[in-house]
C-alpha positions in Angstrom: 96.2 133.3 -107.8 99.0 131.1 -107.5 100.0 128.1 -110.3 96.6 126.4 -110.5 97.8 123.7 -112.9 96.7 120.9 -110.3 94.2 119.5 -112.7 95.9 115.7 -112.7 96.8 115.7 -109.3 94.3 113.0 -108.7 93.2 110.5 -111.4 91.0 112.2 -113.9 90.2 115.2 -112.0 88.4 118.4 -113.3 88.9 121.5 -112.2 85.3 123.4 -111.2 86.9 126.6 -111.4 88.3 126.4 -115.0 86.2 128.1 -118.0 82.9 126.2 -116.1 80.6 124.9 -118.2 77.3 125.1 -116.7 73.7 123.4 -117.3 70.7 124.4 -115.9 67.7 122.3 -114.8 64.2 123.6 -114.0 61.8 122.7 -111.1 58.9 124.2 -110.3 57.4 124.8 -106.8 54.2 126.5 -107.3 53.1 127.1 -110.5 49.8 128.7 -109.2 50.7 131.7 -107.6 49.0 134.5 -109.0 51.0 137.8 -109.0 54.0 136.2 -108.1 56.0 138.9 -107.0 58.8 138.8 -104.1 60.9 135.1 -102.8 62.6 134.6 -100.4 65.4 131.4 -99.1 65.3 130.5 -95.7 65.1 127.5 -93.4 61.8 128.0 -92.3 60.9 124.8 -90.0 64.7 124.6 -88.8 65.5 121.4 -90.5 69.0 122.3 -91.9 67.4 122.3 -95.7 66.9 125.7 -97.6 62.5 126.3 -98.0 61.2 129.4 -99.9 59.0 132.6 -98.8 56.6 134.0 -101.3 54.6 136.7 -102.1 51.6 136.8 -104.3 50.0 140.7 -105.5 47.0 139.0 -107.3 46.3 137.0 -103.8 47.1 139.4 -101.1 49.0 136.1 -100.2 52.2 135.3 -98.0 53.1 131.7 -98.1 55.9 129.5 -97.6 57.1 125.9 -99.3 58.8 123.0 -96.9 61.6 121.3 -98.5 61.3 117.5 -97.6 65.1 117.4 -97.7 64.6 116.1 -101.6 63.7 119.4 -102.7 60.1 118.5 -102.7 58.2 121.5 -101.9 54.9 121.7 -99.8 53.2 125.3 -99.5 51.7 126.7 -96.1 49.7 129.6 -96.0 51.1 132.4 -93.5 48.5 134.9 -94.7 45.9 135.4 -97.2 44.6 139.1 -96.5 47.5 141.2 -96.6 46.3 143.3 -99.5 48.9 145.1 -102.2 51.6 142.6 -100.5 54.7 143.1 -102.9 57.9 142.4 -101.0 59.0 139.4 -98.5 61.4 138.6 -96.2 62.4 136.1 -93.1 64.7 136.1 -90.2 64.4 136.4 -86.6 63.2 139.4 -85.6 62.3 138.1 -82.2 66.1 136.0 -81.2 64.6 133.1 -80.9 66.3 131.0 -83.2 63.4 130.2 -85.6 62.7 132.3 -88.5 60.3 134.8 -88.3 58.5 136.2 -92.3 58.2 139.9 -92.7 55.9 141.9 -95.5 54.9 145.0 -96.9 51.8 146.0 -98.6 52.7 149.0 -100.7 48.7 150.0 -100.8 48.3 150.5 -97.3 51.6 151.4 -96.2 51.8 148.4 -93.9 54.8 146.7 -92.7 53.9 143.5 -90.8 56.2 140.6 -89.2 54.5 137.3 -88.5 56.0 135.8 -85.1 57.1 131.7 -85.5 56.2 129.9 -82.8 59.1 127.3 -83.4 56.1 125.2 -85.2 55.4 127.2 -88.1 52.3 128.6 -86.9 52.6 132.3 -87.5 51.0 135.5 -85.6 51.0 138.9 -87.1 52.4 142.2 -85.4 52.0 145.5 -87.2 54.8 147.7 -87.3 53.4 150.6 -88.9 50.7 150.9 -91.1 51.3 154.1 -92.9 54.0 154.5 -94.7 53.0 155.1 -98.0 53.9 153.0 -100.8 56.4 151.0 -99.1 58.2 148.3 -101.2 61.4 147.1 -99.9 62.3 146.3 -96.5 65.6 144.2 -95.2 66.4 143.7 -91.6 69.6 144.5 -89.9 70.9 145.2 -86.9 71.1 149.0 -87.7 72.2 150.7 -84.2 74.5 147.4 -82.8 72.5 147.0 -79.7 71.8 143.1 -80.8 68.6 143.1 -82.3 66.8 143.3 -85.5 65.8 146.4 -86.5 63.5 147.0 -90.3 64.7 149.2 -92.8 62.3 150.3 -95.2 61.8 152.4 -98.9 58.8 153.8 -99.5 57.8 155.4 -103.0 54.9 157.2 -102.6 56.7 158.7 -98.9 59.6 159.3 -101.0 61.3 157.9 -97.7 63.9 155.5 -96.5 63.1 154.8 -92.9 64.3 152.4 -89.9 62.4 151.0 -87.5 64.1 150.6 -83.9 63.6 147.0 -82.2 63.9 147.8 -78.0 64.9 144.5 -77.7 61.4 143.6 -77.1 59.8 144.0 -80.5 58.1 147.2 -79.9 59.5 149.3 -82.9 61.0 153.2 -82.9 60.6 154.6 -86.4 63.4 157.0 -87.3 63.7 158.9 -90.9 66.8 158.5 -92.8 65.8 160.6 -95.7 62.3 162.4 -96.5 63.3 163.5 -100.0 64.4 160.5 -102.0 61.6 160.8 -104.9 59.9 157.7 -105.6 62.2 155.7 -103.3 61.9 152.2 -104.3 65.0 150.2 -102.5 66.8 150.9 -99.4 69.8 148.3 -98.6 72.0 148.4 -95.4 76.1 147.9 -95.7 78.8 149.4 -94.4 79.9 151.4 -97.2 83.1 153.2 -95.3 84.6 150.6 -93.5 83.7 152.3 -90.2 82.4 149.6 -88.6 78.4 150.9 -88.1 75.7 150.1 -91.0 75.3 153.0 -94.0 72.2 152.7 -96.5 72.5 152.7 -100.1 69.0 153.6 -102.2 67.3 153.6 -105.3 64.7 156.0 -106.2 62.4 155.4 -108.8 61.4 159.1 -110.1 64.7 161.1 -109.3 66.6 158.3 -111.1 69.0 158.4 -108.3 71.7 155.8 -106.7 72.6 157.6 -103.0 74.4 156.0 -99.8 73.6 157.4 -96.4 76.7 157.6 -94.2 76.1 156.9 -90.7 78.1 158.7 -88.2 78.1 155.9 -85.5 75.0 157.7 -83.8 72.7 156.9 -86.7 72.4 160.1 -87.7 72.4 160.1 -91.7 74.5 162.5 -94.5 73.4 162.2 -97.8 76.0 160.9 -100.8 74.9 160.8 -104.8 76.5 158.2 -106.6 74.1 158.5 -109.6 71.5 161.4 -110.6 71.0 160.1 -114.1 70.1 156.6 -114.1 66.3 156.5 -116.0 64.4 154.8 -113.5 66.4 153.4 -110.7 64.7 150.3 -109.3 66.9 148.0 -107.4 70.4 148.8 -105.7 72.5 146.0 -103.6 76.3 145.6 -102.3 78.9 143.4 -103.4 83.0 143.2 -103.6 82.2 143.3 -107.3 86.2 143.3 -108.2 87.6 141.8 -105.0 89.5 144.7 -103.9 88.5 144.4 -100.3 85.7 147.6 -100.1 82.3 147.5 -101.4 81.0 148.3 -104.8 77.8 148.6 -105.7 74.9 147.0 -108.1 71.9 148.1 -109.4 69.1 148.3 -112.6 67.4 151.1 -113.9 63.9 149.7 -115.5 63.4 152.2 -118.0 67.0 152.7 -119.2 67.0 148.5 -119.4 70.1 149.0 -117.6 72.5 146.8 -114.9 75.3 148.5 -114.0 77.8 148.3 -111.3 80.2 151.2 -109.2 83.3 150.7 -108.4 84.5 151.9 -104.8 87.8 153.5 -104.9 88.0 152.3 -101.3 87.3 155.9 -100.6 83.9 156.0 -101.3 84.3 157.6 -104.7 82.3 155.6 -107.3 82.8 155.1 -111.1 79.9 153.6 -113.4 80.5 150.5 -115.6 77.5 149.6 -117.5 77.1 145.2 -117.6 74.1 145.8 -120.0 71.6 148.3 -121.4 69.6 146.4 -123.3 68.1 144.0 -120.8 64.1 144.6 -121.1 62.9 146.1 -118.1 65.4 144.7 -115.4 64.2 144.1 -111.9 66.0 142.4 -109.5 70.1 141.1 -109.3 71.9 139.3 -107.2 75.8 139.0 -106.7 77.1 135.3 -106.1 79.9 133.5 -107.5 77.9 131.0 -110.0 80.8 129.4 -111.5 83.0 129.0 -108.7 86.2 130.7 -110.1 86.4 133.1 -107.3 85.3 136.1 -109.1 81.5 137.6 -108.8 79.2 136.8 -110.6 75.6 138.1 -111.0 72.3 136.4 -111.4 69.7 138.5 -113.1 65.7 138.8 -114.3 64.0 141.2 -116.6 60.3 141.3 -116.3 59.3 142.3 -120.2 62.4 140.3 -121.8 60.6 137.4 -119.8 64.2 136.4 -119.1 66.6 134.8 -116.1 70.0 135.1 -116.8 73.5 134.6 -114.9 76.6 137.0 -116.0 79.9 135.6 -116.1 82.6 137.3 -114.9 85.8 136.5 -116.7 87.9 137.9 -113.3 88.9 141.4 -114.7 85.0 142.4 -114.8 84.1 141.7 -118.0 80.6 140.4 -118.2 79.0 137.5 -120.0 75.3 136.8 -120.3 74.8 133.1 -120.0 70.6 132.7 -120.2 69.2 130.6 -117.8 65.5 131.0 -119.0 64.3 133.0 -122.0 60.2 132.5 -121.6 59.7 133.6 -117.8 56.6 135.5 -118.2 56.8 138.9 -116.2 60.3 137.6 -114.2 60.7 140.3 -111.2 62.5 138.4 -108.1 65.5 136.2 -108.1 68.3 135.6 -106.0 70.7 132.8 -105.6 71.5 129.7 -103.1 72.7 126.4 -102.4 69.4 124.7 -102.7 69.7 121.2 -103.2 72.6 120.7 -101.0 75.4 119.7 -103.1 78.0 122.4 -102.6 77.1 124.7 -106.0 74.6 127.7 -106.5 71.4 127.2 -107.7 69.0 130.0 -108.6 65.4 130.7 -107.6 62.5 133.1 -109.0 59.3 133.8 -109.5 57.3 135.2 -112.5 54.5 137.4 -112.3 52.6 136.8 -115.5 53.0 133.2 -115.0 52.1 132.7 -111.7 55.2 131.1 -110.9 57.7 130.4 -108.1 60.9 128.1 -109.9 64.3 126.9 -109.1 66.5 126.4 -111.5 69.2 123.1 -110.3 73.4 123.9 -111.5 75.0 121.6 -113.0 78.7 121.6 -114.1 79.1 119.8 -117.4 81.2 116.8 -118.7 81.6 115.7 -114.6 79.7 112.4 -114.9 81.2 109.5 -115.4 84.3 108.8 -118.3 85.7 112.2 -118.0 88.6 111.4 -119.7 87.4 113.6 -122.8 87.6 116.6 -120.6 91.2 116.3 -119.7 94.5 116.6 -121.5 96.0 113.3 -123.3 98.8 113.6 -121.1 96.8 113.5 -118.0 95.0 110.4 -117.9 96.9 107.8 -115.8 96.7 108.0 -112.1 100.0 109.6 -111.3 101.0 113.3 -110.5 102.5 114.4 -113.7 104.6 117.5 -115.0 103.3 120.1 -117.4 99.7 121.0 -116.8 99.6 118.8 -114.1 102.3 120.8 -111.9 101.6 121.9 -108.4 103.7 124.7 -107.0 105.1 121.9 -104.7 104.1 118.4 -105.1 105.4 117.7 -100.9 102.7 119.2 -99.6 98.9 119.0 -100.3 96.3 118.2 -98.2 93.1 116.9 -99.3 89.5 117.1 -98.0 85.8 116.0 -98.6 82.9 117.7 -98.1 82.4 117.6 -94.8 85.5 118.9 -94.2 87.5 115.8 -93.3 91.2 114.6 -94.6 91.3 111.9 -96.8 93.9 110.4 -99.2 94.1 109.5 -102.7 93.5 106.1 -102.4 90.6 106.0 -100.5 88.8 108.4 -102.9 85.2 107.7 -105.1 83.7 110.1 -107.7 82.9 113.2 -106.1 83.5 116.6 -105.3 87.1 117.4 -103.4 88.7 120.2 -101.9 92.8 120.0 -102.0 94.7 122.7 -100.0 98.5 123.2 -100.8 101.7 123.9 -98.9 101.1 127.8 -99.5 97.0 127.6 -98.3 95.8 127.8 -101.7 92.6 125.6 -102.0 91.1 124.4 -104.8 88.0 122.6 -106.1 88.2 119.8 -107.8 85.6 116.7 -109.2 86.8 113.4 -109.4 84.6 112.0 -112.2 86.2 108.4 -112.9 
């Protein structure tokens, strides 16, 4: 990072990225959602604001909230009978351009998509119905022929499985692996840097983290990252330590564990443990919370009742910040831009209580009369030495959130990006 002493460049300006201080506001969308169990952002109704797909176990219930565009929420059934429903997800599966909701039902096996027909009424399309305790499934583009193909984990198969789209929704099912014991997640990346889509997994009873290399043909080799990690539920991807190859991040319910491994950008992983005494963790999610160009994680632990963010202090050090303590039975969370106004919000939804919430960032001390939240020496209006320093005061551009130039004198409170003679950019409010 270059000299990012610009925090007077502009009169009493903050800098987002610095040591953030964050607060954290609740809203509830449904608080009647019985067996709340798997969320999902997308913009469902194609009105350029961010609604949320649901799933409810106790229900057998898919449904999805509209966002008014004031992040008032208004639910619409998509289905009621899709029994032992436990995960959800949209996109579309069909090209086109609404979004499409896809479910499994671990009881029956079933994996369903429900077509959009561009007005939010919803048709359902099997495509299978037997694959035995099936949890997660994400889609993806697996084979490159530009359509959306389903990948799927299924415990009770012990498989992780793709479905191939022929362009016309009718789906292929291929088998990745048929001996991943209680497989529980399957997630696509591209692990290697080749350029085609590899799988990493969890499984649940082998306590096992693997990735599945794809050759370019689809044809899958089997790589064990970690044979010893007490119940492995969830497993995702992330540039974790910005080193340009992916890592990988996961929980292990029974050892209460989130941990992280680190790609040598050879594929060879090393285990750093965030936390392993973190109740029964479920799901995480990578996203940079605190807008300091590091990766953070957003967390939720279903007997610790507990949503959580953890900061990471740019050399992978981890910091639990709490977001909620008394989320009954937390299981799904992931994080978005929800409300519009350029920081990350976080969403989840809590089994025990029935609940689907969203949980509104906001940066403290950036209301008006910041002046307490700045040096003494940086209070006047001028660009000033010291702490104030750019790496060269000739050349800065500055922009609003749109994306257009501005200057300094035409500028009210708000949120600015400045971009310096060397491409840096930085964040910065302007809160008086």
């Amino acid at each position: 990072m270059k000299n990012s002493n610009i925090l007077c460049i502009l009169p009493l300006l903050l800098l987002a990225a610095a040591h953030a201080q964050i607060s954290w506001t609740e809203h509830t969308i449904d608080g009647g959602f019985s067996g709340a169990i798997s969320i999902h952002p997308a913009d469902v109704d194609g009105d350029s604001d961010i609604d949320v797909v649901g799933a409810a176990y106790n229900t057998n219930e898919i449904a999805w909230w509209a966002n008014d565009g004031n992040e008032n929420f208004t639910k619409h059934i998509v289905t009621s009978t899709f029994s032992g429903v436990i995960f959800v997800t949209a996109g579309d599966m069909d090209d086109d351009t609404d979004i499409d909701i896809i479910g499994t039902a671990n009881s029956s096996g079933l994996i369903v998509w429900w077509e959009n027909d561009g007005n939010e009424t919803f048709t359902p399309d099997t495509i299978t119905n037997g694959f035995g305790g099936v949890h997660s499934a994400y889609l993806i583009d697996l084979d490159s022929d530009n359509d959306t193909d389903v990948l799927a984990a299924a415990y009770n198969a012990d498989a992780i499985h793709w479905w191939e789209n022929d362009g016309t929704e009718n789906f292929t099912e291929h088998s990745i692996t048929d001996a991943f014991n209680g497989a529980w997640t399957a997630y696509p990346a591209d692990i290697d840097n080749d350029n085609d889509v590899d799988i990493v997994g969890a499984a649940r009873e082998a306590d096992e983290i693997c990735w599945f290399e794809n050759d370019g043909n689809e044809n899958f080799a089997t790589n064990k990252v970690d044979t010893i990690f007490d119940g492995a539920h969830i497993v995702i991807t992330a540039d974790v330590d910005s080193d340009n190859d992916i890592d990988l991040l996961a929980t292990a319910r029974i050892a209460d564990e989130i941990a992280w491994y680190e790609n040598d950008g050879n594929e060879q992983f090393t285990k750093h443990v965030i936390t392993d005494n973190y109740d029964w963790p479920t799901f995480v999610y990578p996203y940079d919370i605190d807008d300091d160009t590091d990766m953070d994680i957003v967390s939720a632990a279903y007997n610790a009742n507990d949503v959580s963010w953890w900061e990471n202090d740019g050399s992978e050090n981890f910091t639990k910040q709490t977001i909620s303590a008394n989320f009954n039975g937390a299981i799904p969370v992931t994080a978005i831009d929800l409300d519009g106004d350029t920081d990350i919000d976080v969403i989840a939804a809590a089994y025990n209580l029935n609940d689907v919430t969203w949980w509104e960032n906001a940066a403290t001390g950036i209301e008006g009369g910041g002046t307490g939240y700045v040096p003494n020496d940086c209070t006047g209006a001028s660009i000033l030495t010291s702490l104030c320093q750019l790496d060269n005061l000739s050349s800065y551009t500055i922009f609003d959130v749109s994306g257009r130039t501005t200057t300094r004198a035409e500028l009210c409170p708000g949120t600015y990006f400045i971009k310096t003679w060397d491409d840096t950019m930085y964040k910065v409010v302007l809160v008086d």
